[in-house]
C-alpha positions as CSV (number, residue, x, y, z in Angstrom):
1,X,-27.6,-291.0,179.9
2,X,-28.5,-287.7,181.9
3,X,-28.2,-286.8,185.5
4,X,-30.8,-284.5,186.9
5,X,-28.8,-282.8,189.4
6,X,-28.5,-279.2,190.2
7,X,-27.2,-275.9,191.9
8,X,-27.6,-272.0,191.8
9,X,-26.5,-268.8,192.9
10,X,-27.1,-264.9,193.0
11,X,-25.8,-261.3,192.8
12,X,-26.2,-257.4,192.5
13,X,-24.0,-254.7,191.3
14,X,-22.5,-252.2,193.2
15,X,-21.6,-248.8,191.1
16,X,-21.8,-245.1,191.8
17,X,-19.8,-241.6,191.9
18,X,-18.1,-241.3,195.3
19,X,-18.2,-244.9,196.5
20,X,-15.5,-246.6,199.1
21,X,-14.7,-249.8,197.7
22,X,-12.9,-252.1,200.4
23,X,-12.3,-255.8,199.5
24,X,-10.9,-258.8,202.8
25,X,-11.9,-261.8,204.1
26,X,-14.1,-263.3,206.7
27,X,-12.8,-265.7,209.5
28,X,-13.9,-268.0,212.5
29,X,-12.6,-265.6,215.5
30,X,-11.4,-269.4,217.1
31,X,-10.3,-271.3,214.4
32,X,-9.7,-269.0,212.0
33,X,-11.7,-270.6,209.3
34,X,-13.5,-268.8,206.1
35,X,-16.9,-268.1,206.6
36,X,-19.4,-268.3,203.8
37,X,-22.5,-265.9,203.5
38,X,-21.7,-263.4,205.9
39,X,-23.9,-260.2,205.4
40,X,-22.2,-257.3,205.0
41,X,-24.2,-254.4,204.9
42,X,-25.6,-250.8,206.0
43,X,-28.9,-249.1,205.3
44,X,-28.2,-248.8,201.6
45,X,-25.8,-251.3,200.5
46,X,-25.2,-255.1,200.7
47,X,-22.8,-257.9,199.6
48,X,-21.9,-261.2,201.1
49,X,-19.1,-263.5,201.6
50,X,-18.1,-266.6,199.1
51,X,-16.9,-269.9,199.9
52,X,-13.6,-268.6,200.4
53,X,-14.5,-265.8,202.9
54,X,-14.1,-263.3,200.9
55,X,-16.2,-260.1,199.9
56,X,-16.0,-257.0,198.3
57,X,-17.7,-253.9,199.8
58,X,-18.9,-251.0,197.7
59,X,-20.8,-247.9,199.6
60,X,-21.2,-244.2,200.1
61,X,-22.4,-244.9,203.8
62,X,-20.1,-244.8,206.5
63,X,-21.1,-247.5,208.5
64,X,-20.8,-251.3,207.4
65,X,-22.1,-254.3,210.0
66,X,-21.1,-258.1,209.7
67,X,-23.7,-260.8,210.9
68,X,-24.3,-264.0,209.8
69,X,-27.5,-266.5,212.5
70,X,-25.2,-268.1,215.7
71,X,-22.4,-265.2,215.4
72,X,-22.2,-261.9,217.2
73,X,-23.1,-258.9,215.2
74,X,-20.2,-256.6,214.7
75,X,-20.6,-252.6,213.4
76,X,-17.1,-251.0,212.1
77,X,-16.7,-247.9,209.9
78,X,-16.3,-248.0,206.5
79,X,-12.9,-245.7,206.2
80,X,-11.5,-248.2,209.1
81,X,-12.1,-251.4,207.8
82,X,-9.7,-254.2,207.9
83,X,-8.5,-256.9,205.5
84,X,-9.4,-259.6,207.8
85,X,-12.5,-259.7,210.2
86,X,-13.0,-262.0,213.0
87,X,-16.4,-263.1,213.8
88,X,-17.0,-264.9,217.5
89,X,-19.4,-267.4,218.3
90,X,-22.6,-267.2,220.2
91,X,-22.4,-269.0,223.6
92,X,-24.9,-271.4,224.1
93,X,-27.2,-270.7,227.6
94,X,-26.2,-274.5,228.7
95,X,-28.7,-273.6,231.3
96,X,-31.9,-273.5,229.0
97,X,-30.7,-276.5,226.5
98,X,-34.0,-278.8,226.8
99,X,-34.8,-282.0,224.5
100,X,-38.1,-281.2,222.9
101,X,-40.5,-282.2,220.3
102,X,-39.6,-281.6,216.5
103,X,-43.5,-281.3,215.5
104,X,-43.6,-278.7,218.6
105,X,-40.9,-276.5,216.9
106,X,-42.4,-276.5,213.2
107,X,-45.5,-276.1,214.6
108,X,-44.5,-272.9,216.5
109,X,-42.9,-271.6,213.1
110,X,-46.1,-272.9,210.8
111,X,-48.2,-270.5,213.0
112,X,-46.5,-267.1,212.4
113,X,-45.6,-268.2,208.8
114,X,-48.7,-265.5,207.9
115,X,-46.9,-262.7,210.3
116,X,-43.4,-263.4,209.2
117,X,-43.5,-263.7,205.4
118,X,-45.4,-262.2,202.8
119,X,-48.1,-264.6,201.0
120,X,-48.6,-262.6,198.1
121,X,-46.8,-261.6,194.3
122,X,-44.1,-259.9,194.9
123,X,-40.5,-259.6,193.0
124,X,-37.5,-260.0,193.5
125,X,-33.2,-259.1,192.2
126,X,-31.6,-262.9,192.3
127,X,-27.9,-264.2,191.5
128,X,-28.0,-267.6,191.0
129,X,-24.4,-269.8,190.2
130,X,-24.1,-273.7,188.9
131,X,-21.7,-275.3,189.3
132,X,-20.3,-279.0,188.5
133,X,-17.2,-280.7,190.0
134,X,-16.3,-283.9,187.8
135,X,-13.6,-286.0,190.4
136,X,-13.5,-283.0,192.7
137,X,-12.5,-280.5,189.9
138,X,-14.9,-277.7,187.9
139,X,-16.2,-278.9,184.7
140,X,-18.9,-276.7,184.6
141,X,-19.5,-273.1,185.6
142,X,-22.9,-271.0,185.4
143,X,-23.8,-267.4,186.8
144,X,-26.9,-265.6,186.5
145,X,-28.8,-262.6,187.0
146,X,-32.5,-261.1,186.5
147,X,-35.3,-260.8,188.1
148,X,-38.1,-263.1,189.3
149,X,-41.9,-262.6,189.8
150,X,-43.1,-264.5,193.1
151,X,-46.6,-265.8,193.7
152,X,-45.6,-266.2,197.6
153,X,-42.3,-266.4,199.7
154,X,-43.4,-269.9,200.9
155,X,-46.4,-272.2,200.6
156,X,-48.7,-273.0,203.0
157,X,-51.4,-275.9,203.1
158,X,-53.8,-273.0,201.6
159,X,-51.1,-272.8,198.6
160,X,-50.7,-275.4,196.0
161,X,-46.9,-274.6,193.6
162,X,-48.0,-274.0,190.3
163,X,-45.7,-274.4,186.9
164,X,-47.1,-270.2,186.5
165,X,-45.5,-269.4,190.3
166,X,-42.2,-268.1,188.6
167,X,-41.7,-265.6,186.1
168,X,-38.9,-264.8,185.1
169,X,-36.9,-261.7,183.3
170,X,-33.3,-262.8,183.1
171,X,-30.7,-259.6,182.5
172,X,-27.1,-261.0,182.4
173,X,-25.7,-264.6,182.0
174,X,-22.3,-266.2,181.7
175,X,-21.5,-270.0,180.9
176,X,-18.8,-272.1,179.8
177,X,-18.2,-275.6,180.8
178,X,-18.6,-279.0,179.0
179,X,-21.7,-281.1,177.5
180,X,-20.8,-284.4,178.2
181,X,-18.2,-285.8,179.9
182,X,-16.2,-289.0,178.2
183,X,-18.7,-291.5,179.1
184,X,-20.9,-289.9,177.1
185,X,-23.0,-288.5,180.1
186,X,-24.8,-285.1,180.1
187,X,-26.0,-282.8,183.7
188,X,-29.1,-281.3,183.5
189,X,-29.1,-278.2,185.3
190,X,-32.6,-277.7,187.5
191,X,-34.8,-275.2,185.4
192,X,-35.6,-271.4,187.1
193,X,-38.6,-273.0,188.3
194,X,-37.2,-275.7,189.9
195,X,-34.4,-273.9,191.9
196,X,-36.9,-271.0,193.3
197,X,-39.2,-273.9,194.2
198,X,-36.6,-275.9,195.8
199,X,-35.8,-273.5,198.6
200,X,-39.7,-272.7,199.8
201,X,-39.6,-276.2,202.2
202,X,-39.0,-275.8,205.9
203,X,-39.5,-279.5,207.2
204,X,-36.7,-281.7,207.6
205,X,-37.5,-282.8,210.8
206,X,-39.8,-286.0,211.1
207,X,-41.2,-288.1,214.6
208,X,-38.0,-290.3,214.1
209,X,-35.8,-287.4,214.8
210,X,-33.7,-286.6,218.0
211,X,-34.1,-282.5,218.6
212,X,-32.5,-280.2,221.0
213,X,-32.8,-276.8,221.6
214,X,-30.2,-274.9,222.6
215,X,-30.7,-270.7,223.0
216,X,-27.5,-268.5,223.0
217,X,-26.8,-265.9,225.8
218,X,-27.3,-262.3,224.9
219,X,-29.2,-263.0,222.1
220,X,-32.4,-264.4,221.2
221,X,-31.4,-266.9,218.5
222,X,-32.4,-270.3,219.6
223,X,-30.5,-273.2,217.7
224,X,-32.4,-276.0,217.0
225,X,-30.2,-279.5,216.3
226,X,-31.6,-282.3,214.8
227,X,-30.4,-286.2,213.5
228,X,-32.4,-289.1,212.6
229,X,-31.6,-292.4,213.5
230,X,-30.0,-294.6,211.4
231,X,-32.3,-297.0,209.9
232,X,-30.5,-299.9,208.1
233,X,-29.1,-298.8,204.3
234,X,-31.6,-295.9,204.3
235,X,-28.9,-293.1,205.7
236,X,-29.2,-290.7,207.8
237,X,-30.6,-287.4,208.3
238,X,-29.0,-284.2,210.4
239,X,-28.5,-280.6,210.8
240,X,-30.0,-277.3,212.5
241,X,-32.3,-274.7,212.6
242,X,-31.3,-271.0,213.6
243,X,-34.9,-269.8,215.1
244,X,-35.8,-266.2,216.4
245,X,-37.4,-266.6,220.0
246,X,-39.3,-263.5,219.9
247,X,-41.1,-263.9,216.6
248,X,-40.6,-267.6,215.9
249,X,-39.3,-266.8,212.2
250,X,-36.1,-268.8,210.7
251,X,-32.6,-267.2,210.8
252,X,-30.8,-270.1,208.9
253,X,-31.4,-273.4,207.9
254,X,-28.9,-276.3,207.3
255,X,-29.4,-279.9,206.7
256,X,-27.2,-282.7,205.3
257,X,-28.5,-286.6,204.2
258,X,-26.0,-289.2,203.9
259,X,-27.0,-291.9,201.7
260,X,-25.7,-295.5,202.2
261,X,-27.6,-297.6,199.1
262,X,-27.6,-297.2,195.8
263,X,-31.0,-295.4,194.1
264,X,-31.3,-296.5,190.7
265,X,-29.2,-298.5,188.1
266,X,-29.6,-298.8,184.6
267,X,-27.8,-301.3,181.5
268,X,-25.2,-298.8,181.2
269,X,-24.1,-298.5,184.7
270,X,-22.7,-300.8,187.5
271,X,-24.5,-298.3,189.7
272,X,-25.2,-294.8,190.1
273,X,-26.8,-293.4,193.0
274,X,-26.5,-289.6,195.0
275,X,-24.7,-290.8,197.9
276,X,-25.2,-287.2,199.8
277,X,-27.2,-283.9,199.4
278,X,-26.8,-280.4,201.6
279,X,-28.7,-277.5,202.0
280,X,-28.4,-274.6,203.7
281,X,-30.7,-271.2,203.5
282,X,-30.3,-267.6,205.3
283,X,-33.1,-265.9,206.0
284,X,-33.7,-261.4,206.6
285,X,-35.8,-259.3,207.6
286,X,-37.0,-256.2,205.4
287,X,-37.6,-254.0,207.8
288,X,-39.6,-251.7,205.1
289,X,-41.9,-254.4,204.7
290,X,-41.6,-256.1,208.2
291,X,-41.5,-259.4,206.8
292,X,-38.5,-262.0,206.6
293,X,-37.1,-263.3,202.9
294,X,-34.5,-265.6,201.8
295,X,-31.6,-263.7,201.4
296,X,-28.8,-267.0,200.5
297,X,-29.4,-270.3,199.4
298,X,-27.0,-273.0,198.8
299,X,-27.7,-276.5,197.4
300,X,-24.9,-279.4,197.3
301,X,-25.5,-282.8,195.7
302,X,-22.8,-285.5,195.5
303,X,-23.5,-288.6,192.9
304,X,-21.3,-291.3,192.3
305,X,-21.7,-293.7,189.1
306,X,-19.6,-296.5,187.6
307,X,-19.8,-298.1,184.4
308,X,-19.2,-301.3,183.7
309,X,-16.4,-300.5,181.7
310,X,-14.5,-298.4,184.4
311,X,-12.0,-299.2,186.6
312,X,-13.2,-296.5,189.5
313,X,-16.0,-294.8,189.7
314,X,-16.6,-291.2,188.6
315,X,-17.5,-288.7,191.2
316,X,-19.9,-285.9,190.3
317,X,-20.9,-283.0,192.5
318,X,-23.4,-279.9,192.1
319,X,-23.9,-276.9,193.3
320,X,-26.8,-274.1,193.2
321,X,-26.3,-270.9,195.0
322,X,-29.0,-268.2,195.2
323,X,-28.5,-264.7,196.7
324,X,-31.8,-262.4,196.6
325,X,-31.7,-258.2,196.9
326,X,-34.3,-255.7,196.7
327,X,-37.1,-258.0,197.8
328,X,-40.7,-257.4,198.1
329,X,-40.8,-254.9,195.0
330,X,-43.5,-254.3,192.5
331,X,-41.7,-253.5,189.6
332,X,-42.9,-255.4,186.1
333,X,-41.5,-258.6,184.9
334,X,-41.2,-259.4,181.6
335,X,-40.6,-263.4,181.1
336,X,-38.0,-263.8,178.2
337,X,-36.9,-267.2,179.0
338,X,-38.2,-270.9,179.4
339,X,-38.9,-271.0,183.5
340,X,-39.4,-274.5,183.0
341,X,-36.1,-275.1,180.8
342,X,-32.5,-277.0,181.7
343,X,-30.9,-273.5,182.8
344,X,-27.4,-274.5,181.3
345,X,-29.3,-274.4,178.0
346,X,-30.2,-271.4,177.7
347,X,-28.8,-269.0,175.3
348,X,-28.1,-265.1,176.3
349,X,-25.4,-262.8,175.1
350,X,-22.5,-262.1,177.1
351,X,-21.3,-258.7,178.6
352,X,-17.8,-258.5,179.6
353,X,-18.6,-255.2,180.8
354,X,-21.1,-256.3,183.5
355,X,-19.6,-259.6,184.2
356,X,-16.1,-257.6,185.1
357,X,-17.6,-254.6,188.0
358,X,-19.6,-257.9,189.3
359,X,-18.5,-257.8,192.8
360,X,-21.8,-259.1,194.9
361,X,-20.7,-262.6,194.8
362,X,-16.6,-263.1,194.0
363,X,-15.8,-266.1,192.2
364,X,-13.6,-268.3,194.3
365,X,-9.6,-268.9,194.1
366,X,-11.1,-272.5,192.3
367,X,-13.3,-271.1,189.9
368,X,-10.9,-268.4,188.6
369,X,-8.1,-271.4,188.5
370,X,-11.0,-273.3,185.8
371,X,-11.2,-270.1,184.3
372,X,-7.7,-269.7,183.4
373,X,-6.9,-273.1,182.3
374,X,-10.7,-273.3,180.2
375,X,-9.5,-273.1,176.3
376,X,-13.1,-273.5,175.0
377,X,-11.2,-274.0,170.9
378,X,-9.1,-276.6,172.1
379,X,-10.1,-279.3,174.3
380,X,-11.1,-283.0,174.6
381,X,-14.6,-282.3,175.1
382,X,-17.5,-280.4,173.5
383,X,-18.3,-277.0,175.6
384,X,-21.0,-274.8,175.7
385,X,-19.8,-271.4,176.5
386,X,-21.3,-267.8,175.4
387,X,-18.0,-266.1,176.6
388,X,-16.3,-264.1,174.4
């Protein structure tokens, strides 16, 4: 029985004579929670937070900024940074909050779609990480790193996707985590093609959904909320946009579906059905290139399934983060993989050198916990693992 769920991730490595390497963690200035893909950046270097909040800064550059869409931008100097940063909230201008028309606001985006992103083959630097949680704990971890061949940043009614749209040159990978579980079930991880294709969608809003927009003072970030209304066992639908007022382009992008029936059944199973799915996406500018690309993407999918021999059911859930650098380029990509192949079956040598100065995207307090406890020569179940 296989489960065609999925997740990803991304990454970039810092390294260099002379470089200040600063490491800390990113918090709500109000309720002091972690916050997950910040930007961290100046004109040469970048890095971003993880789930935990955390980063770790490498740069010869003074001068290091912190922004993630609805938060104010902060500048601080390198040599001064502090363990802990506080990021504040935008106030929202309860003066201009208006309900308005979801097809008027993707309409308004659809138009400067040609001004805000490029159309044409570009490439790009991407860290992507899978990752699968069997009964909330890690069972399966994935990270990789290469580069990717782009027929367009997203697709337009005059572009059709094509199984040729991706190629891709993959440079490092790491993997361990199990096959199949003990009711015999296997994960299939989405194939390269499938998670850069995932992320190129910008609808989620439809005529049975309730908008508002709401724009923040001293800024000119407009957040766009929407939710659907409930419609018997179908679910619901919600989340927001983070919209640029001057150029109409998308900051961020988050939207959650809660599922209330069951989607499929087979002999095997009782039931089995994804009972949620999140997304979010961050988007930035190039300002080389003038155009906006999708910096973060994350993908969350929640499945639960019972046998008919179990007692309680089993609770899957799968993650795909993607984190893009040096966009736009031109460089040559050579494919040496399947782009149309389960990504967790790939095989690639493993390079503890690389894998240890990796500091673009930190694994979390929970993933170096599965690390630790992972002995991939004795355990219960079969793993697939190119570790050393």
């Amino acid at each position: 029985m296989t489960k065609n769920l999925f997740l990803l991730f991304i990454f970039n490595v810092f390294g260099g004579y002379g470089q200040q390497v600063h490491s800390g963690i990113v918090v709500t200035a109000d309720a002091m929670e972690p916050l997950e893909f910040v930007s961290i950046f100046n004109s040469k270097d970048h890095t971003m937070t993880n789930e935990d909040g955390r980063f770790q800064f490498s740069s010869q550059l003074d001068s290091v900024f912190f922004y993630s869409p609805g938060y104010e931008k902060i500048k601080m100097s390198n040599r001064t940074l502090r363990d802990t940063i506080y990021l504040q909230k935008n106030i929202v201008n309860l003066d201009e909050v208006v309900v308005t028309n979801a097809k008027t606001i993707l309409q308004r985006i659809k138009d400067s779609i040609a001004s805000n992103y490029l159309l044409t083959p570009h490439t790009e630097t991407f860290f992507i990480r899978a990752l699968l949680r069997r009964n909330d704990t890690i069972v399966r971890l994935q990270d990789m790193q290469g580069k990717v061949k782009r027929k367009t940043s997203l697709y337009t009614s005059n572009l059709e996707l094509d199984k040729k749209d991706y190629q891709v040159e993959l440079d490092q990978m790491r993997q361990v985590g199990i096959k199949k579980d003990e009711n015999n079930i296997y994960f299939i991880f989405p194939s390269f093609f499938r998670i850069f294709s995932e992320f190129v969608r910008i609808n989620a809003m439809g005529p049975g959904f309730e908008v508002i927009e709401k724009p923040l003072e001293n800024t000119d970030e407009i957040k766009v909320e929407f939710s659907s209304r409930e419609d018997g066992n179908s679910g619901s639908s919600y989340g927001h946009y983070m919209i640029n007022s001057k150029d109409n382009a998308i900051l961020s992008f988050n939207a959650s579906t809660v599922s209330k029936s069951p989607e499929s059944s087979t002999n095997k199973f009782e039931y089995d059905h994804t009972i949620r799915l999140e997304c979010t996406s961050f988007f930035e500018k190039d300002d080389s290139h003038n155009r906006y690309y999708m910096s973060f993407a994350k993908y969350k999918a929640i499945l639960e399934s019972k046998t008919k021999e179990q007692k309680k059911p089993t609770l899957f859930e799968i993650e795909i983060i993607l984190y893009t650098t040096d966009p736009f380029g031109t460089a040559d990509v050579k494919s040496n993989v399947n782009e149309q192949k389960d990504v967790f079956k790939l095989k690639f040598p493993y390079s503890d050198t690389f894998w240890q100065s990796q500091n673009q995207l930190l694994l979390t307090d929970e993933m170096l916990k599965f690390l630790s406890k992972l002995d991939t020569k004795n355990t219960e179940f079969k793993i697939r693992s190119n570790l050393d």
